[in-house]
C-alpha positions as CSV (number, residue, x, y, z in Angstrom):
1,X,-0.6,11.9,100.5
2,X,1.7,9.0,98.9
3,X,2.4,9.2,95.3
4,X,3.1,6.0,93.8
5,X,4.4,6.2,90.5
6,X,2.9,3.5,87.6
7,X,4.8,1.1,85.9
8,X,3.6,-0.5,82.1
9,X,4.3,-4.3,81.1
10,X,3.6,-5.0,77.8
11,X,3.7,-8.4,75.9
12,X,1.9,-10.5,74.0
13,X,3.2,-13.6,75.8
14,X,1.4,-14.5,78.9
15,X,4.6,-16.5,80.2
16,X,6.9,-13.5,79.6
17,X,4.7,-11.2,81.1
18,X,4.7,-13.1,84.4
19,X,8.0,-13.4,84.7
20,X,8.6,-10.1,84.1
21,X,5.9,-9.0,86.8
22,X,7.7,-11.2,89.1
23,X,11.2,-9.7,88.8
24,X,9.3,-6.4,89.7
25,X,6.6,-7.7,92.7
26,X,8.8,-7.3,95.3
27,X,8.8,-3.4,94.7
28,X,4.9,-3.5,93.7
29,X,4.8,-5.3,97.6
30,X,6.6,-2.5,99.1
31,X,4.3,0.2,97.0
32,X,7.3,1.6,95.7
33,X,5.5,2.2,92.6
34,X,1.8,0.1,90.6
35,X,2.5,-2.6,87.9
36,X,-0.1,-2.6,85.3
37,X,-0.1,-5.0,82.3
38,X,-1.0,-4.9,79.0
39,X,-0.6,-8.1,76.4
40,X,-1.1,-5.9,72.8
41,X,0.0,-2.7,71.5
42,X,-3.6,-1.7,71.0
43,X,-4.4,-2.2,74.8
44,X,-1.3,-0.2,75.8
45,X,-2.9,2.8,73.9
46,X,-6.2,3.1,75.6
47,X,-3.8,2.4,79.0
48,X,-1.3,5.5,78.5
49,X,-4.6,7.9,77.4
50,X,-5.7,7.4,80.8
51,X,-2.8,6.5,83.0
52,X,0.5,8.3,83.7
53,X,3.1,5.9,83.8
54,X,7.0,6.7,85.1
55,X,8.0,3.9,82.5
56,X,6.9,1.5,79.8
57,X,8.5,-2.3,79.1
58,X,7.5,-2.5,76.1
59,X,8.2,-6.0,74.1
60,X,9.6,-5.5,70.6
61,X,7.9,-8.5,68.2
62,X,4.4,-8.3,68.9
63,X,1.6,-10.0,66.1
64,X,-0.3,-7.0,64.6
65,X,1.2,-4.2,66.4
66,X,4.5,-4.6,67.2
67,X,6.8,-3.0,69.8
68,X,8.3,0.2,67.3
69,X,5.0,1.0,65.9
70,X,3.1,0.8,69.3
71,X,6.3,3.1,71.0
72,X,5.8,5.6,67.7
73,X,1.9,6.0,68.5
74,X,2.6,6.3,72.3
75,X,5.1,9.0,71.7
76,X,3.1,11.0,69.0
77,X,0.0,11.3,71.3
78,X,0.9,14.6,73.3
79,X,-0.2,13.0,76.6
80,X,2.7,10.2,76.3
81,X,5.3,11.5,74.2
82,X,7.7,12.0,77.5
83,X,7.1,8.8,78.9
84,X,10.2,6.8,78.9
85,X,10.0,3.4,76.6
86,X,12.5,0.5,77.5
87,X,12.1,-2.7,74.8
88,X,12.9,-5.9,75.5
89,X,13.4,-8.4,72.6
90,X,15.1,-12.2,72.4
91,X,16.9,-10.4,69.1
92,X,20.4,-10.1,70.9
93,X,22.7,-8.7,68.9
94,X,20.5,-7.0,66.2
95,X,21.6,-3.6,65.4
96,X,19.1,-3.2,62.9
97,X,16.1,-3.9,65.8
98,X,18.5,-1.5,68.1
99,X,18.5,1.4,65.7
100,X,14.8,1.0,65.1
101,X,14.4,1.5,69.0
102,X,16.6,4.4,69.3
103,X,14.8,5.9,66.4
104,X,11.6,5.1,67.7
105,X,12.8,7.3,70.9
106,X,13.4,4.5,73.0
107,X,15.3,4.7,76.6
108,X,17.1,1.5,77.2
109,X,17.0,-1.8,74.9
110,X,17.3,-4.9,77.2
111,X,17.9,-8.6,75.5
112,X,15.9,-11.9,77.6
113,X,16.8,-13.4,79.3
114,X,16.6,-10.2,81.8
115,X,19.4,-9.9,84.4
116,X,16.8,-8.8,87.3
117,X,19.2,-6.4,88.9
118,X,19.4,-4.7,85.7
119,X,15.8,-4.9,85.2
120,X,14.9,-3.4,88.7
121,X,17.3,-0.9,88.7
122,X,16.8,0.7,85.2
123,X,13.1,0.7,86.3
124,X,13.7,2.1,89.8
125,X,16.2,5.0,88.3
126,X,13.2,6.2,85.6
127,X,10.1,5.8,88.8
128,X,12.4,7.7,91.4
129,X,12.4,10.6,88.7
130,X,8.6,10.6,88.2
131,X,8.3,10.3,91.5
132,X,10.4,13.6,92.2
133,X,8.5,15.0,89.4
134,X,5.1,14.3,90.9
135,X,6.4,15.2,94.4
136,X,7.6,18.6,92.6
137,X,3.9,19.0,90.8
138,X,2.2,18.5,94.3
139,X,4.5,21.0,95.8
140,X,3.8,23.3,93.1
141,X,0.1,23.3,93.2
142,X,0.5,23.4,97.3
143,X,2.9,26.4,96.7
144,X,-0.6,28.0,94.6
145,X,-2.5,27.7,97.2
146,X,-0.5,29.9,99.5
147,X,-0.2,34.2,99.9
148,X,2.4,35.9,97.6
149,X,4.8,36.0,100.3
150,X,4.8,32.3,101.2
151,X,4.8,31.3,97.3
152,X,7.7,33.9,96.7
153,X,9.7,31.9,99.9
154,X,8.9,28.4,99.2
155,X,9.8,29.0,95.3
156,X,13.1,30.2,97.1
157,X,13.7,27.0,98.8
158,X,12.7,25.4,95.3
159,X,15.3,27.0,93.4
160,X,18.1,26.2,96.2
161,X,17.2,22.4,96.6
162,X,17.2,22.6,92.8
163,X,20.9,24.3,92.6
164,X,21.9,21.6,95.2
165,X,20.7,18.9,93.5
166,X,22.5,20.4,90.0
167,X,25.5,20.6,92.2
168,X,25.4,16.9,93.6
169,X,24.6,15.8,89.8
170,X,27.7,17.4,88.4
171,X,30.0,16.5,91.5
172,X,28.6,12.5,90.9
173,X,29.5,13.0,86.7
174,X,33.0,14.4,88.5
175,X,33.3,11.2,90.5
176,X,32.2,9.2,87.5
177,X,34.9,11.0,85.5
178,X,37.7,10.3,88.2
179,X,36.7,6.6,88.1
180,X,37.3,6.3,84.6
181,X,40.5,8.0,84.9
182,X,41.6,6.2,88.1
183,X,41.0,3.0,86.1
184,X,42.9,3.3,83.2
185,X,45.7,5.9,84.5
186,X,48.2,6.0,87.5
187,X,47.5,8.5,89.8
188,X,50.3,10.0,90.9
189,X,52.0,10.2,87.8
190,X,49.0,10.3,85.5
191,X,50.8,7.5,83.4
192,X,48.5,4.3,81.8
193,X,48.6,2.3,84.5
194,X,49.5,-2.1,84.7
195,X,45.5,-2.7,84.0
196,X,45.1,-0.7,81.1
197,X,48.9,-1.7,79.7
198,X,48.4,-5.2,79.9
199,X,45.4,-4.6,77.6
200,X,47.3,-2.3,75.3
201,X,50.0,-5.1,75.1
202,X,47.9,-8.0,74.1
203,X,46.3,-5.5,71.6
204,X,49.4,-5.2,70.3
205,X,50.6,-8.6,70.4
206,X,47.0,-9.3,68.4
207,X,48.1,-6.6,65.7
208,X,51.3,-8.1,65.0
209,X,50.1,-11.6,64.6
210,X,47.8,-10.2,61.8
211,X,49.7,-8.1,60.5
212,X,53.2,-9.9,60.5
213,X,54.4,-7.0,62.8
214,X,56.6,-6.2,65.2
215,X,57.3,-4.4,68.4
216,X,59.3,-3.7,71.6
217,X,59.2,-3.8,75.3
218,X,61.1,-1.4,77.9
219,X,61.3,-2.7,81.5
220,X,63.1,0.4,83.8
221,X,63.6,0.1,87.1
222,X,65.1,3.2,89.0
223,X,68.1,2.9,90.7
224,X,68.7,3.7,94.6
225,X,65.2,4.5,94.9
226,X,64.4,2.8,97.6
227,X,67.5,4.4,99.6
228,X,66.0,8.8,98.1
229,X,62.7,7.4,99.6
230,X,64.0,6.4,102.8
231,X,66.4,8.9,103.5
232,X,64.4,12.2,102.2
233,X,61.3,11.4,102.4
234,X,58.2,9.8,100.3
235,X,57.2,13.3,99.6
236,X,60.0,13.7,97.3
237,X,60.0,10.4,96.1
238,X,56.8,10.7,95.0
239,X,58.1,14.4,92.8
240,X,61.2,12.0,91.8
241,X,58.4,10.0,90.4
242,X,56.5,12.3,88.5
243,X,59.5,13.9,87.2
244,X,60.8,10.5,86.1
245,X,57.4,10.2,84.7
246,X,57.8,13.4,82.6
247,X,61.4,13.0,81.2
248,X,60.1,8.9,80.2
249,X,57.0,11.2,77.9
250,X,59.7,13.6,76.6
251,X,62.0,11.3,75.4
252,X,59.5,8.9,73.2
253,X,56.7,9.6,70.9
254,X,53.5,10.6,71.5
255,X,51.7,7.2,69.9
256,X,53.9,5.2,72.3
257,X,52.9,4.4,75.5
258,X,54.7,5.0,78.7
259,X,52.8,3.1,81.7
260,X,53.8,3.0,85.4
261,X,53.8,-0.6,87.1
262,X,54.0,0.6,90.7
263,X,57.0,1.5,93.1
264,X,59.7,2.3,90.8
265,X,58.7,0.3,87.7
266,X,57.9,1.5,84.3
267,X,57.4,0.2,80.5
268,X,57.5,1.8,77.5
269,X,55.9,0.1,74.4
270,X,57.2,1.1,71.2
271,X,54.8,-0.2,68.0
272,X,55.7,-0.1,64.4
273,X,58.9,-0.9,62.2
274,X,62.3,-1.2,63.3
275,X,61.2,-2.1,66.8
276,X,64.7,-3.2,67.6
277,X,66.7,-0.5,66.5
278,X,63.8,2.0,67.7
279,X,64.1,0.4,71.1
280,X,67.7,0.6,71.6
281,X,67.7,4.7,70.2
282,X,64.7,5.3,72.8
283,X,66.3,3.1,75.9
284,X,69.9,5.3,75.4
285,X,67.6,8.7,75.0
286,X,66.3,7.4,78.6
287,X,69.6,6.6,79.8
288,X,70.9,10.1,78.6
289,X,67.7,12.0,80.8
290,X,68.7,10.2,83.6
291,X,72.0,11.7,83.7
292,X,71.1,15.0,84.9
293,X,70.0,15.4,88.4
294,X,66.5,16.3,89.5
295,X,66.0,19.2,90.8
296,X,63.7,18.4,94.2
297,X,62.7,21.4,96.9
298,X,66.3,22.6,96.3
299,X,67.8,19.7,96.4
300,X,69.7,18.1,93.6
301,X,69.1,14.2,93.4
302,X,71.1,11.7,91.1
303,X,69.9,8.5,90.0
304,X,70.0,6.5,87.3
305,X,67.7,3.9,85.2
306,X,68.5,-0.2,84.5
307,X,66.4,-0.8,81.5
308,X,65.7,-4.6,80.2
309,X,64.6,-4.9,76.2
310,X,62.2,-7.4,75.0
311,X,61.1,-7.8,71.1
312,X,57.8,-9.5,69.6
313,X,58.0,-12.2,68.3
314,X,61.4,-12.9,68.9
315,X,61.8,-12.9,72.1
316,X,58.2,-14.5,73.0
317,X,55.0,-15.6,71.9
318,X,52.6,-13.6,74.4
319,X,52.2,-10.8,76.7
320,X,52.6,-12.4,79.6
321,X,55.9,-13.8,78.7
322,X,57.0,-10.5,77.2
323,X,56.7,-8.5,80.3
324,X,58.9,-11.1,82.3
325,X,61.6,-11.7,79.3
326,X,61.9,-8.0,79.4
327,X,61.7,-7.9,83.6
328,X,64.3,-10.5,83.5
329,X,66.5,-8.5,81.1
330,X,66.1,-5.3,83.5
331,X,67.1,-7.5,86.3
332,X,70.3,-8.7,84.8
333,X,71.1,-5.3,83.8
334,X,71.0,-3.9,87.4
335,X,73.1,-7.0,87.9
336,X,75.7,-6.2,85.6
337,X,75.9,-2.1,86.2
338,X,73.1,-0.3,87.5
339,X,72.1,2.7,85.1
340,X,72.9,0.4,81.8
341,X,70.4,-1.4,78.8
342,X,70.0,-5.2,78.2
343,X,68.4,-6.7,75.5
344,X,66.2,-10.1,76.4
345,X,68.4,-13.3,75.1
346,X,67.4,-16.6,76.3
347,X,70.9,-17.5,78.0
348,X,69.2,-14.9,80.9
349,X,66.2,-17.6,81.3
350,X,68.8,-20.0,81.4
351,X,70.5,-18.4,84.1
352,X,67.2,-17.6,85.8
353,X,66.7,-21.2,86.2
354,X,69.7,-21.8,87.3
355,X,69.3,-19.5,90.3
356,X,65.6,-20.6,91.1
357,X,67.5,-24.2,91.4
358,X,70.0,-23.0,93.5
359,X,67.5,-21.0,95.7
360,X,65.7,-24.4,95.7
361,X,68.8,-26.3,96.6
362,X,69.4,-24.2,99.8
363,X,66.3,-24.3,100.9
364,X,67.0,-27.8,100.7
365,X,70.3,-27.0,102.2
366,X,69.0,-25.9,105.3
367,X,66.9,-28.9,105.9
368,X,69.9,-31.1,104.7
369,X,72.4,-29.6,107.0
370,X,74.8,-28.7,104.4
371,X,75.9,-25.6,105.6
372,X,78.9,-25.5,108.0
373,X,81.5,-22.8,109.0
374,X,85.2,-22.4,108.2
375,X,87.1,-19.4,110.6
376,X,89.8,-16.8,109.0
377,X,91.7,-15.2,112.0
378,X,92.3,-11.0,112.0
379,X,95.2,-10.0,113.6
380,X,95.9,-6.3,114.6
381,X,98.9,-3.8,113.2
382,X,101.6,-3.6,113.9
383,X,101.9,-6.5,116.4
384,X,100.8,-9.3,114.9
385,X,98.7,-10.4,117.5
386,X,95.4,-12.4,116.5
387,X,92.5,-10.3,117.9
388,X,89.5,-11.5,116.2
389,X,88.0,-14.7,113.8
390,X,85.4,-14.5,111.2
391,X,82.9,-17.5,110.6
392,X,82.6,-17.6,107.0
393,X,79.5,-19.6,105.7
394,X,80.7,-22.8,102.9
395,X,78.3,-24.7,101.1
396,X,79.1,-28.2,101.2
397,X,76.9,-29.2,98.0
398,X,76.1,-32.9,97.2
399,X,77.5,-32.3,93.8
400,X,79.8,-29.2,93.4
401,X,81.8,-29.9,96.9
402,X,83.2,-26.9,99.1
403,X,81.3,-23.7,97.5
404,X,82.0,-20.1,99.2
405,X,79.1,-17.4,100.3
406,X,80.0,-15.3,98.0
407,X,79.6,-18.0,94.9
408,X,75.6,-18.4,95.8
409,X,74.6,-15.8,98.0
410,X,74.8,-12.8,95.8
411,X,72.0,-14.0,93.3
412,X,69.6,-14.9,96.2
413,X,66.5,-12.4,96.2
414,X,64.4,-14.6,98.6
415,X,64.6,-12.0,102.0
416,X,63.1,-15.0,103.9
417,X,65.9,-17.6,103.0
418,X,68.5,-15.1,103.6
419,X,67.4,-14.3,107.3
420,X,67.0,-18.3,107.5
421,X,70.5,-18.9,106.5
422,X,72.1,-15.6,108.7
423,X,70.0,-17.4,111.3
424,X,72.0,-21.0,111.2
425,X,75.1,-18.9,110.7
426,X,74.8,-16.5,114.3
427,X,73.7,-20.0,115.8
428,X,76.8,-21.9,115.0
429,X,79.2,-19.6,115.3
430,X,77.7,-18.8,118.6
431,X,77.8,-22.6,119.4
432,X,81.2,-23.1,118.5
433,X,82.8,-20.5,120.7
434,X,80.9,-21.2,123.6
435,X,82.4,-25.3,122.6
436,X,86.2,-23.6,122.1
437,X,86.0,-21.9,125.7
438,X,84.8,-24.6,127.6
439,X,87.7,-27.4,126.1
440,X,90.6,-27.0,128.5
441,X,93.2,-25.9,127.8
442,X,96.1,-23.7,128.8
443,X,95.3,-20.9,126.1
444,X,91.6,-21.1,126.8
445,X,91.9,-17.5,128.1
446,X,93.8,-16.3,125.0
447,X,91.0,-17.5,123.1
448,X,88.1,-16.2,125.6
449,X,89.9,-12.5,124.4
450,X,89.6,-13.7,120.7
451,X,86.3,-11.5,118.9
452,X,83.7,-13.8,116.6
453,X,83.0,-11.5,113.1
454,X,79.8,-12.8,111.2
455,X,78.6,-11.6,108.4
456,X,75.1,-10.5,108.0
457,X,73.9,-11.7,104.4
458,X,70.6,-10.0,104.4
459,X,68.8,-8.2,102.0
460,X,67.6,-5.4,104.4
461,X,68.0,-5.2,108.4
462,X,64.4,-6.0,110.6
463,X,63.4,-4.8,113.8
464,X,63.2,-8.2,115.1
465,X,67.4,-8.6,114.2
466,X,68.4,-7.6,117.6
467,X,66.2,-9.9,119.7
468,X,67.4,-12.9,117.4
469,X,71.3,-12.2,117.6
470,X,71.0,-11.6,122.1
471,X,68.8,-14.9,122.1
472,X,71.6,-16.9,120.5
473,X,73.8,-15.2,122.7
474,X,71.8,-16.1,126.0
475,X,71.0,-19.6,124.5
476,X,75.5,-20.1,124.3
477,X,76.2,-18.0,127.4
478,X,78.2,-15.7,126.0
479,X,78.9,-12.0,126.4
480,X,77.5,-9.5,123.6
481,X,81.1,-8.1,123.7
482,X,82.5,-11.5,122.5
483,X,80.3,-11.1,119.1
484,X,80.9,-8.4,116.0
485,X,78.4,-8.0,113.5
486,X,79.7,-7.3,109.9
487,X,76.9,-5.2,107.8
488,X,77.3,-4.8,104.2
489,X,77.7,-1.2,103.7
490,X,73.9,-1.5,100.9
491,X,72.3,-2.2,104.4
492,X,72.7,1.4,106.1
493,X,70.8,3.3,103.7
494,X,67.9,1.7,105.1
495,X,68.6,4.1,108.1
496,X,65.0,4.6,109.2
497,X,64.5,0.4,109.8
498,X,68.0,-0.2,110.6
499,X,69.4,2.8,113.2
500,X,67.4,1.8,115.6
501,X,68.2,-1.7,115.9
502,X,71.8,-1.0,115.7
503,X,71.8,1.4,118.6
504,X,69.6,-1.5,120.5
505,X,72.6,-4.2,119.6
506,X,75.1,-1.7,120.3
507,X,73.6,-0.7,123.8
508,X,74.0,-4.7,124.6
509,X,77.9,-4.4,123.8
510,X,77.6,-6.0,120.5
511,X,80.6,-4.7,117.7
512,X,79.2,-3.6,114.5
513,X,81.6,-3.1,111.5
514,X,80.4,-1.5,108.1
515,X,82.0,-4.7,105.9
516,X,83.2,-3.8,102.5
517,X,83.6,-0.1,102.7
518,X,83.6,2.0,100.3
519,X,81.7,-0.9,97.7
520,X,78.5,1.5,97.7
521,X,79.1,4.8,98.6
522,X,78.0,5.2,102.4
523,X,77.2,9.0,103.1
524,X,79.5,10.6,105.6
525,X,76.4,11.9,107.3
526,X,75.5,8.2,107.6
527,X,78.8,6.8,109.4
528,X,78.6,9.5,111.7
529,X,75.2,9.1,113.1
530,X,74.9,5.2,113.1
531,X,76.8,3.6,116.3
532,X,79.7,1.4,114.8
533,X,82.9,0.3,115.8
534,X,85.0,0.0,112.7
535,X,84.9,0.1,108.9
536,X,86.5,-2.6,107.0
537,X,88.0,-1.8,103.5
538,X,86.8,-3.4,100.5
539,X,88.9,-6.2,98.5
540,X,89.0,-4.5,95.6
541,X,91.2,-1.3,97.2
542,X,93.4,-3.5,99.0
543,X,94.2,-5.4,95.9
544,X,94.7,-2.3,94.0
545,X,97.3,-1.6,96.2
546,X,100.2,-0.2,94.5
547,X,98.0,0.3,91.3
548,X,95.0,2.1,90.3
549,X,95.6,4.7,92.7
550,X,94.4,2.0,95.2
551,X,96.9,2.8,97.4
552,X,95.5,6.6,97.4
553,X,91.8,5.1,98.3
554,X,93.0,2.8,101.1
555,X,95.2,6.2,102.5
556,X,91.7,7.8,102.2
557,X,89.5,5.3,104.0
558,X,91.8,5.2,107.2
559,X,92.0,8.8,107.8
560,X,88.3,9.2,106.9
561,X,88.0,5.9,110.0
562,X,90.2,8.4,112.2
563,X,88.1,11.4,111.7
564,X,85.2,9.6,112.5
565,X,86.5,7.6,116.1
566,X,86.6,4.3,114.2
567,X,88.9,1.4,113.7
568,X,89.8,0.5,109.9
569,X,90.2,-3.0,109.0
570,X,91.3,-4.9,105.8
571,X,90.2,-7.7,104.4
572,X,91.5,-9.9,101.3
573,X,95.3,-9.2,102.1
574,X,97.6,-11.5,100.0
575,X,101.4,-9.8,99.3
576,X,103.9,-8.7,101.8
577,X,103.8,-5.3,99.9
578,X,100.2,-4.9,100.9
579,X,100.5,-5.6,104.2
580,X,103.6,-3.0,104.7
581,X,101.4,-0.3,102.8
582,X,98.1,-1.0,105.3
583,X,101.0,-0.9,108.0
584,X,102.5,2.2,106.9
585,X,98.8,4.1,106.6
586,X,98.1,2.9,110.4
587,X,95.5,0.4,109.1
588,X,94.2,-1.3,112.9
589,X,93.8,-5.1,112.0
590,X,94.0,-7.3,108.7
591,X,92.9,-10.4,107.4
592,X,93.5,-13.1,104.4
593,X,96.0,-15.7,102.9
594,X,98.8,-13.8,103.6
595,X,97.4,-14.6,107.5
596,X,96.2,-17.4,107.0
597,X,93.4,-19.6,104.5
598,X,89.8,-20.5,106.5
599,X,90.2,-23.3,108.6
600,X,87.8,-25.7,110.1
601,X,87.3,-25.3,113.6
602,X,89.5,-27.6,115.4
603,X,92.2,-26.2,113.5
604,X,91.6,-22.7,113.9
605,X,91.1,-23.6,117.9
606,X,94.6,-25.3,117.5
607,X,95.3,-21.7,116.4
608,X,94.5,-19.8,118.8
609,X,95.9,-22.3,121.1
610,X,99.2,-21.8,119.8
611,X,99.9,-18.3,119.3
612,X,101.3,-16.2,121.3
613,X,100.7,-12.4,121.8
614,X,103.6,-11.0,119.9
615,X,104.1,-13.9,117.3
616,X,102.1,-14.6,113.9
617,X,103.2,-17.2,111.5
618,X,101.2,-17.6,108.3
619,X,99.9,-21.3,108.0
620,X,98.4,-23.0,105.3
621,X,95.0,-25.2,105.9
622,X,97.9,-28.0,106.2
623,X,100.2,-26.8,108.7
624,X,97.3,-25.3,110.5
625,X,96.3,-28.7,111.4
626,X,100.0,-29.1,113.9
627,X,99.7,-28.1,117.0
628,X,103.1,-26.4,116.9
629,X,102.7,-23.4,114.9
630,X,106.2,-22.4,112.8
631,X,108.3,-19.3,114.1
632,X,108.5,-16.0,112.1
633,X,111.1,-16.7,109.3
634,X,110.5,-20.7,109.0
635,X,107.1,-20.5,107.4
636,X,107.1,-20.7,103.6
């Protein structure tokens, strides 16, 4: 037999109680449960002392007998005082009506007008549960009916549907709990996560307008992070992150907050006096945690913390602006020296600006055609003889003239313009060699021996790098042995993306030469495994030279090249006295003024041209435009 359940509308109000019957006819249709109707407080009495209902709507300001008094007499008749009493009143926002309810032993308080998927599910929830209790009644007085045995079996099955239903109950309060965690807290570190911070913040930025107050922002931003994950696993950068996590609670107070953005980002908001002062003692008790290595499944791991300070009011006027003053001030941190504090100033917007224009300027750049390539030739120990030329990128800007890589490059995060502009730069130099060997001339197979060097200004090597670099060399008809590919040394820690398409490029016969050595601390492990060709010393040790113990560092890169089967170049060579020192270490090949300045490319062609094997004469960008290059000794 069906059991439907009984449903109570009472109002006063004709209108309101049609509406409210046809918010609920659609489940009266389906016989999910019986709507009766009552339109006084009196009626509703003589209706509950004969009916059962699952649960009464009951309207709260009714003439004569209004809703509290008519729920009081309901509940104090022993046949109704269980029945469930929802009110629903136009009073929005009265507490003292709300109280009454409650008192009164209501079980909701709705305000008109009524969302209906409130409506229908608040009643739905309380007729489901007289409907279980009905079903469980029926069941009982079946159970009755049946031997001693049966009864003792079925009240069996009772008691383990019952457990099972406990059980799903306090597993969905569980999952309830969870959610309410999950939205306020970071779960892998169990730090307040960006939702619930941003909320805190504005809070706070509320409390110190009122109150005159003030108080400070920490940005920190892991270093090398990216390069633990990668190279150990996201296993243990996930424990680096929880014990990052732990040292950030230990090291502030316990009313601060500490909140993880996501990746490797976290804030720390400091409230109260002294926010400045506070901030600067917390961000160097950070800095100070961070100098002890974590201990990880055995394994030690260094890192360090860049850590950007912004102060309410001073350094902005809402929450929004505070969290990218102080992101800003991070950023220039890691900028300046990675593992070191920056307080917010409003020269860094400036300079912010300034490189969003310039990033704007090359995009326009590249549409403009502004770019174009001088060549520096490379010439190998001890002979002299000039074995390879590298296309350096030049900027020729409407404004500023001739500008280097190196002067706008550096401060470009954009991965997408970089690739675009490594893109134009593997195209043209690839262009122009294929021009050079197909001009005729007597030298043209001197120069067909001569290698191109470009360097890859990226941000991070792509899967899709090697199809790009053999296109343009297919597209010029030109060898992959005719091309060598300079990679920052930054780039090889990505070794899970990049090995693979370095053995792909290297298996077509393209060089590859770590630029820069010794700028960013490649592992040994590192060299060893990737496929290179040669290792190219970093300016700064070859203009230590002679001081600084630079001398020592250069000495150590070319034996460290030799032990590993690779050739050692050096770049930025200027003095005599540093070339006879990279001579005397066995250095393979050098480059730089001391060689000769970039040239254009019908110079550095007229270069080529004119050099023999055994014969090297330094030329400036003005005698490098003769065709008759000077003889050792006559130069300078």
């Amino acid at each position: 037999m069906q059991i439907i359940p009984k449903v109570l509308l009472v109002n006063d109000d004709a209108a309101s109680l049609l509406a409210l019957e046809s918010l609920l006819s659609e489940a009266t249709r389906a016989q999910h449960y019986q709507l009766l109707k009552a339109s006084s407080g009196h009626e509703a009495l003589r209706m509950v002392l004969t009916h059962d209902f699952a649960v009464i709507l009951l309207d709260a300001n009714m003439p004569g007998m209004d809703g509290f008094e008519t729920a009081e007499a309901i509940h104090s008749h022993p046949r109704s005082c269980a029945v469930p009493i929802i009110f629903i009143t136009a009073h929005y926002g009265d507490e003292r009506h709300r109280l009454e309810a409650y008192s009164k032993g209501a079980a909701d308080y709705l305000f008109t007008p009524v969302i209906p998927q409130v409506l229908q599910t608040k009643v739905a929830v309380f007729v489901d549960l007289t409907r279980k209790n009905l079903e469980l009644q029926a069941k009982t007085r079946e159970l009755s009916l049946l031997n001693q045995d049966l009864r003792v079996q079925r009240v069996q099955d009772l008691e383990r549907i019952n457990r099972a239903l406990e059980q799903e109950v306090a597993e969905r309060k569980v999952a309830e709990q969870r959610a309410q965690a999950l939205s306020i807290r970071d779960p892998l570190t169990n730090l307040v996560n960006r939702r619930s911070l941003i909320a805190q913040l504005e809070h706070a930025v509320a409390a110190a307008d009122r109150h005159g107050g003030e108080f400070a922002l920490l940005f920190l931003d892991l270093d090398r992070f990216k390069q633990i994950n990668d190279t150990l696993g996201h296993e243990v950068g996930d424990e680096l992150l929880r014990q990052v996590a732990a040292r950030l609670l230990a090291a502030v107070r316990v009313s601060d907050v500490v909140a993880r953005l996501g990746g490797d980002e976290f804030v720390v908001l400091l409230e109260g006096r002294g926010a400045g002062a506070n901030a600067a003692r917390v961000a160097r008790k950070i800095e100070q945690a961070h100098t002890r290595p974590f201990e990880i499944n055995g394994q030690r791991i260094a890192t360090s913390t860049s850590i950007g300070i912004g102060l309410y009011p001073q350094d902005a006027n809402s929450a929004a602006q505070l969290m990218k003053n102080a992101d800003t001030a991070m950023y220039h941190a890691k900028q300046h020296r990675r593992g070191s504090i920056e307080f917010f100033r409003e020269e860094l917007n400036t300079r912010e600006r300034e490189r969003a224009q310039w990033v704007a300027e090359l995009h326009a750049a590249l549409e403009g055609r502004q770019f174009e390539l001088l060549f520096q030739p490379r010439a190998a120990l001890p002979d002299g003889a000039v074995v390879a030329v590298e296309a350096l990128l030049y900027w020729r800007h409407p404004r500023h003239g001739l500008i280097a890589a190196a002067r706008f490059l550096p401060d470009v995060a954009d991965n997408l313009l970089l690739e675009q502009v490594c893109e134009w730069m593997l195209g043209a130099a690839c262009a122009e060699v294929a021009a050079w060997r197909a001009a005729s001339s007597p030298a043209a197979a001197q120069v067909a021996q001569v290698v191109m060097a470009v360097d890859l200004a990226l941000l991070q090597i792509r899967p899709e790098l090697a199809a790009r670099v053999l296109a343009h060399l297919r597209g010029c008809k030109l060898l992959a042995g005719w091309l060598e590919l300079e990679i920052p040394e930054h780039l090889l820690f990505d070794t899970r993306d990049s090995a693979a398409v370095l053995h792909e490029l290297k298996a077509a016969g393209v060089r590859l030469t770590v630029d820069d050595f010794g700028s960013a601390g490649a592992a040994l492990a590192m060299l060893r495994d990737l496929p290179l060709d040669a290792i190219k010393i970093d300016r700064a040790f070859v203009r230590a030279i002679g001081i600084d113990r630079g001398t020592d560092m250069a000495a150590a890169i070319v034996h460290l090249g030799r032990a590993l089967g690779l050739r050692v170049l050096a770049q930025g060579v200027h003095t005599t006295e540093q070339l006879a020192v990279l001579k005397s270490l066995g250095c393979d090949e050098y480059q730089g003024e001391l060689l000769s300045p970039p040239l254009p490319a019908a110079a550095m062609l007229a270069l080529l041209q004119a050099r023999t094997t055994h014969q090297i004469t330094s030329l400036n960008p003005h005698q490098a435009a003769l065709s008759t290059p000077k003889k050792r000794g006559q130069s300078r």
